[in-house]
C-alpha positions as CSV (number, residue, x, y, z in Angstrom):
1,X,129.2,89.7,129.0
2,X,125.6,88.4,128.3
3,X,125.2,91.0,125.3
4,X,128.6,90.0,123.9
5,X,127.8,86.3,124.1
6,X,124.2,88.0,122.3
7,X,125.7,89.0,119.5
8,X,128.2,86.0,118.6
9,X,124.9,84.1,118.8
10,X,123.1,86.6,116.2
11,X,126.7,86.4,114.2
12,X,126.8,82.2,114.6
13,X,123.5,82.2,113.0
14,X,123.6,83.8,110.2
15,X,127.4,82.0,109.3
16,X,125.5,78.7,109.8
17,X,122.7,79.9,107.6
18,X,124.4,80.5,104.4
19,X,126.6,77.0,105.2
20,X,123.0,75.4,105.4
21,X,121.6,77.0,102.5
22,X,124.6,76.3,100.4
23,X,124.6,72.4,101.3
24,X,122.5,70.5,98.7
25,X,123.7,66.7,100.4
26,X,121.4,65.2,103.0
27,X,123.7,64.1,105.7
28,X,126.2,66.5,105.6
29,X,123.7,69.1,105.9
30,X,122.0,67.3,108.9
31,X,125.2,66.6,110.1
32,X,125.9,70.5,109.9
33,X,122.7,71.5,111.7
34,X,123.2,69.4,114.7
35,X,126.8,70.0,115.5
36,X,125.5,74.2,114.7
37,X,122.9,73.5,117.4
38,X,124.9,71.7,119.8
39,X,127.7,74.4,119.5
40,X,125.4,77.3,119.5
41,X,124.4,76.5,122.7
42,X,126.5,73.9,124.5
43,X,124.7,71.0,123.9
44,X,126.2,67.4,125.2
45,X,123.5,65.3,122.9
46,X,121.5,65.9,120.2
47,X,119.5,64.3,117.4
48,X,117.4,64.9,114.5
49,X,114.2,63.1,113.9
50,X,112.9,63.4,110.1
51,X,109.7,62.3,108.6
52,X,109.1,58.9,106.9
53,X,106.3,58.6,103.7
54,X,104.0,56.6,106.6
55,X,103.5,59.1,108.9
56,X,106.5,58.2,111.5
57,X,109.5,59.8,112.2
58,X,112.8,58.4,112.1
59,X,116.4,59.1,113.7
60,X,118.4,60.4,110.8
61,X,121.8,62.2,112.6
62,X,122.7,62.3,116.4
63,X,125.3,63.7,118.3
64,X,127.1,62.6,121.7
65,X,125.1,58.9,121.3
66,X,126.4,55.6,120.4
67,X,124.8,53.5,118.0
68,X,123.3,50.9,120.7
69,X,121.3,54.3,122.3
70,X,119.7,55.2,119.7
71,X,117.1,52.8,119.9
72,X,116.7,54.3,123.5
73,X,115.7,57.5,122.3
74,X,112.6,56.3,120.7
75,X,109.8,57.7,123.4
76,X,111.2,61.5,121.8
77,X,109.4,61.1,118.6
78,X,106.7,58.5,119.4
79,X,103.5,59.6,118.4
80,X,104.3,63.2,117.4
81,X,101.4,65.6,117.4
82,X,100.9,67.2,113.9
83,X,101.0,71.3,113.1
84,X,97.5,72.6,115.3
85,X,95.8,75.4,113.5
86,X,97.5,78.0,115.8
87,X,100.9,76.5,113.7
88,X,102.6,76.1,117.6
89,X,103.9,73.0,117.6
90,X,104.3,71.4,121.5
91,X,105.2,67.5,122.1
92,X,103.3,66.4,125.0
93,X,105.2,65.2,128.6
94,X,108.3,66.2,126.6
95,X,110.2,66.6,130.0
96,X,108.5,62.4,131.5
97,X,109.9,62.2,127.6
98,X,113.5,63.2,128.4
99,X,113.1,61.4,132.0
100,X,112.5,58.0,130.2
101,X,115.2,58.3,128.1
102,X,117.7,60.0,130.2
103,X,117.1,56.9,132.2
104,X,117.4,54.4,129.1
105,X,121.2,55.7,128.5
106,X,122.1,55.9,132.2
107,X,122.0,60.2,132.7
108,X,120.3,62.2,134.7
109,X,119.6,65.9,135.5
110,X,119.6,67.0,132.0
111,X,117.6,69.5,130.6
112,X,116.5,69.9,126.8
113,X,114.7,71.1,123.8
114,X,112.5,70.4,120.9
115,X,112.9,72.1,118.0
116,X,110.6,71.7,115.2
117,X,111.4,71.7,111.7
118,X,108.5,73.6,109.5
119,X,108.0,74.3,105.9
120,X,105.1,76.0,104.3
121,X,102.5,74.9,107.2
122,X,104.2,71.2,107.3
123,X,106.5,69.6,110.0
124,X,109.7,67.6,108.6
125,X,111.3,67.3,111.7
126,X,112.5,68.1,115.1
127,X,115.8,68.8,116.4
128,X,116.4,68.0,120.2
129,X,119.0,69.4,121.9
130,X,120.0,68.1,125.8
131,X,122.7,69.6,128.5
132,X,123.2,69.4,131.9
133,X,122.1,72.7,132.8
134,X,118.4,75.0,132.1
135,X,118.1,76.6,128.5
136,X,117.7,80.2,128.9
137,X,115.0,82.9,127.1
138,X,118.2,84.2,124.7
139,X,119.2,80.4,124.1
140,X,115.6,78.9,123.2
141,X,115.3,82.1,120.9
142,X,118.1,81.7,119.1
143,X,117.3,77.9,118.5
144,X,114.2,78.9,117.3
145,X,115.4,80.8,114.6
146,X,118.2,78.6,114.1
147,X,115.5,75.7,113.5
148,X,113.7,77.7,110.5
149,X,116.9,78.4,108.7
150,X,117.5,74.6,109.7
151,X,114.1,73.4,107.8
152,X,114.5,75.2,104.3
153,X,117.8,73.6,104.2
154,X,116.6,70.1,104.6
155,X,113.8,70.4,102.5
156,X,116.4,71.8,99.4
157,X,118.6,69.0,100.2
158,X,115.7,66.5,99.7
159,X,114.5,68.1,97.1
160,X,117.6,67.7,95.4
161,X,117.8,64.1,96.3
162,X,114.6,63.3,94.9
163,X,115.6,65.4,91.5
164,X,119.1,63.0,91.5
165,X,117.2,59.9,91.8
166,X,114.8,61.0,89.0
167,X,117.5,61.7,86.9
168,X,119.1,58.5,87.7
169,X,116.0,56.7,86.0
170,X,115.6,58.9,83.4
171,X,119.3,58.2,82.0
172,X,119.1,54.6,82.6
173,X,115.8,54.6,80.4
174,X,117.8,56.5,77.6
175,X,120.7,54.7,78.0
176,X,119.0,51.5,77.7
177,X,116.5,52.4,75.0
178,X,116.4,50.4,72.2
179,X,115.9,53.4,69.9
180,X,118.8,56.0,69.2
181,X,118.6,59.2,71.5
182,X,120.0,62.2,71.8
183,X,119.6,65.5,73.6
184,X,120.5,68.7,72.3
185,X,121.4,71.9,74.5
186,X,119.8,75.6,72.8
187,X,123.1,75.9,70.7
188,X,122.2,72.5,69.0
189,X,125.5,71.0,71.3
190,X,124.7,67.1,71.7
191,X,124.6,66.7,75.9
192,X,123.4,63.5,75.3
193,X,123.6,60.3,73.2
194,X,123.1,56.9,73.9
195,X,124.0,53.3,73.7
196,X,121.8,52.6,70.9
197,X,122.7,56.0,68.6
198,X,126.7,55.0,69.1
199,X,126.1,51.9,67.4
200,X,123.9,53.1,64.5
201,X,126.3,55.8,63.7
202,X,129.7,54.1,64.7
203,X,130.0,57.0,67.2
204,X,131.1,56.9,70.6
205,X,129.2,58.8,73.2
206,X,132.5,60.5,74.4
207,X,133.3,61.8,70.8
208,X,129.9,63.2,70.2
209,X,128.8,64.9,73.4
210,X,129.6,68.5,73.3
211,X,129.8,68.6,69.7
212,X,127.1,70.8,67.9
213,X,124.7,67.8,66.3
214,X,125.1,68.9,62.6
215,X,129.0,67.9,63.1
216,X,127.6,64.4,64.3
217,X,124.3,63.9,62.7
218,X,124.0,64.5,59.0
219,X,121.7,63.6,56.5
220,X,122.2,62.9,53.2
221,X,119.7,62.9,50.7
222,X,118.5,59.1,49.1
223,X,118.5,60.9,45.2
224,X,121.1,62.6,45.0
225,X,123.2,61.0,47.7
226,X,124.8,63.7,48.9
227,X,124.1,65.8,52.2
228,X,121.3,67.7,52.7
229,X,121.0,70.9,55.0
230,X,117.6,70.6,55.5
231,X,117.6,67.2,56.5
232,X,120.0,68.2,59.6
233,X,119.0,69.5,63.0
234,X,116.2,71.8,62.9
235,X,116.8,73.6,65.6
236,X,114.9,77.1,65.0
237,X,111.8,74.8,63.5
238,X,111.6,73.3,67.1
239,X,111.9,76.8,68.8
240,X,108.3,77.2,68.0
241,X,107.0,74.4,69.9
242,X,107.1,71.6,66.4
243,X,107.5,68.2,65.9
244,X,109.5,67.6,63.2
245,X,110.3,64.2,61.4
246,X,113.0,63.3,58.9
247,X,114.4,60.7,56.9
248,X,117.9,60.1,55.3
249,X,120.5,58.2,54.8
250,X,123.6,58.5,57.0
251,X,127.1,57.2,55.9
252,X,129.1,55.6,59.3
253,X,132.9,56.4,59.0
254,X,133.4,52.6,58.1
255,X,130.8,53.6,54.8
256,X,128.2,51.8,55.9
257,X,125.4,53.9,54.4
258,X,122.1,53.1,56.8
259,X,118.6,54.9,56.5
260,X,117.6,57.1,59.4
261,X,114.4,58.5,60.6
262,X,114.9,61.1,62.6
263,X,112.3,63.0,65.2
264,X,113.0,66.1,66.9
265,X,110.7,66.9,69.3
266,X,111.3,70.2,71.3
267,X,111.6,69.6,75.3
């Protein structure tokens, strides 16, 4: 019996793993590793505390609490001890800890774990983990290992956060710029084109985007008037690392001939 319930622990774990790992939003993948750790190991309450830029920790998904506990739970993470050099992360009076706020809520006689979160030498959280009855050897092991898995999935989901804000800002400040952009895949397709480049050309965004540029953008030469090949997206030129600049005149659709300088820089 014990070595059947073994191995749909070892079996749990590596389901949950690649759910983790596959989970790029913050919430739902803390959501996923506390109701994972509660289930793995019939939990009645859990939480996760995460890391704040200042040092403290904050409660960022629980399990089996209402909203007016949570405040209760705050002796778990006060004053959490950093990594030591041995790496073996311990919380102090972690079971007066649990005493205080089994108390708070109005429990008793349960028993519980701290799980901490580590990535590359660096602690981003804990996961607790409470039940009425003792956690054994086989059940603290596989939390163990559930709580590394647990880690490299909430640093890839922040990760990812912080790359979605940046590129947030990054399209506002195109979108918003007062000179004409436009961003060009490797097969010279136009992936982006802003505000400011739709009303020198008369183009919407919508129409342009996935278009390859020299359907969009051409140049025509200011002698002869007429267009110019080499005036139109120099895409091998930038392959080799150069900043090229043009000028020509470009006629709208409502022939409006405007003069365009043009600079292709290669990201």
């Amino acid at each position: 019996m014990l070595e059947d319930y073994q191995l749909w622990q070892r079996d749990y774990l590596l389901r949950i793993s690649r759910a983790m790992t596959s989970q790029l939003d913050l919430r739902a993948v803390l959501r996923l590793i506390l109701e994972s750790a509660i289930e793995l190991v019939g939990g009645k309450i859990g939480l996760i505390v995460l890391d704040e830029p200042d040092g403290s920790y904050k409660v960022q998904a629980s399990y089996g609490l209402s909203a007016r506990m949570i405040p209760l739970v705050k002796p778990f993470f006060d004053d959490l001890p950093g990594l030591s050099e041995s790496q073996e992360f311990n919380i102090p009076d972690l079971e007066r800890r649990l005493q205080l706020v089994m108390r708070a809520i109005g429990l008793s006689l349960y028993q519980g774990v701290a799980l901490p979160m580590i990535v590359r030498d660096t602690l981003v959280g804990v996961i607790y983990v409470l039940r009425p009855s003792a956690f054994t050897f086989a059940d603290r092991r596989a939390l163990s290992a559930f709580a590394g898995q647990a880690a490299i999935a909430v640093q890839n989901a922040r990760l990812y956060q912080q790359v979605s804000r940046e590129k947030q800002r990054l399209d506002a400040v195109l979108e918003n710029s007062g000179d004409g952009v436009m961003l060009l895949d490797p097969e010279s397709k136009i992936t982006v084109f802003n505000r400011a480049l739709a009303i020198m050309t008369g183009i919407p965004p919508e129409q342009a985007i996935g278009r390859p540029c020299d359907e969009i953008l051409v140049l025509h030469d200011p002698n002869t008037r007429e267009p110019a090949a080499e005036l139109t997206c120099p895409l091998e030129r930038c392959r080799d690392g150069e900043q090229i600049q043009l000028q020509g005149d470009y006629v709208r659709k409502d022939d409006i001939r405007v003069t365009l300088g043009v600079t292709y820089s290669p990201l």
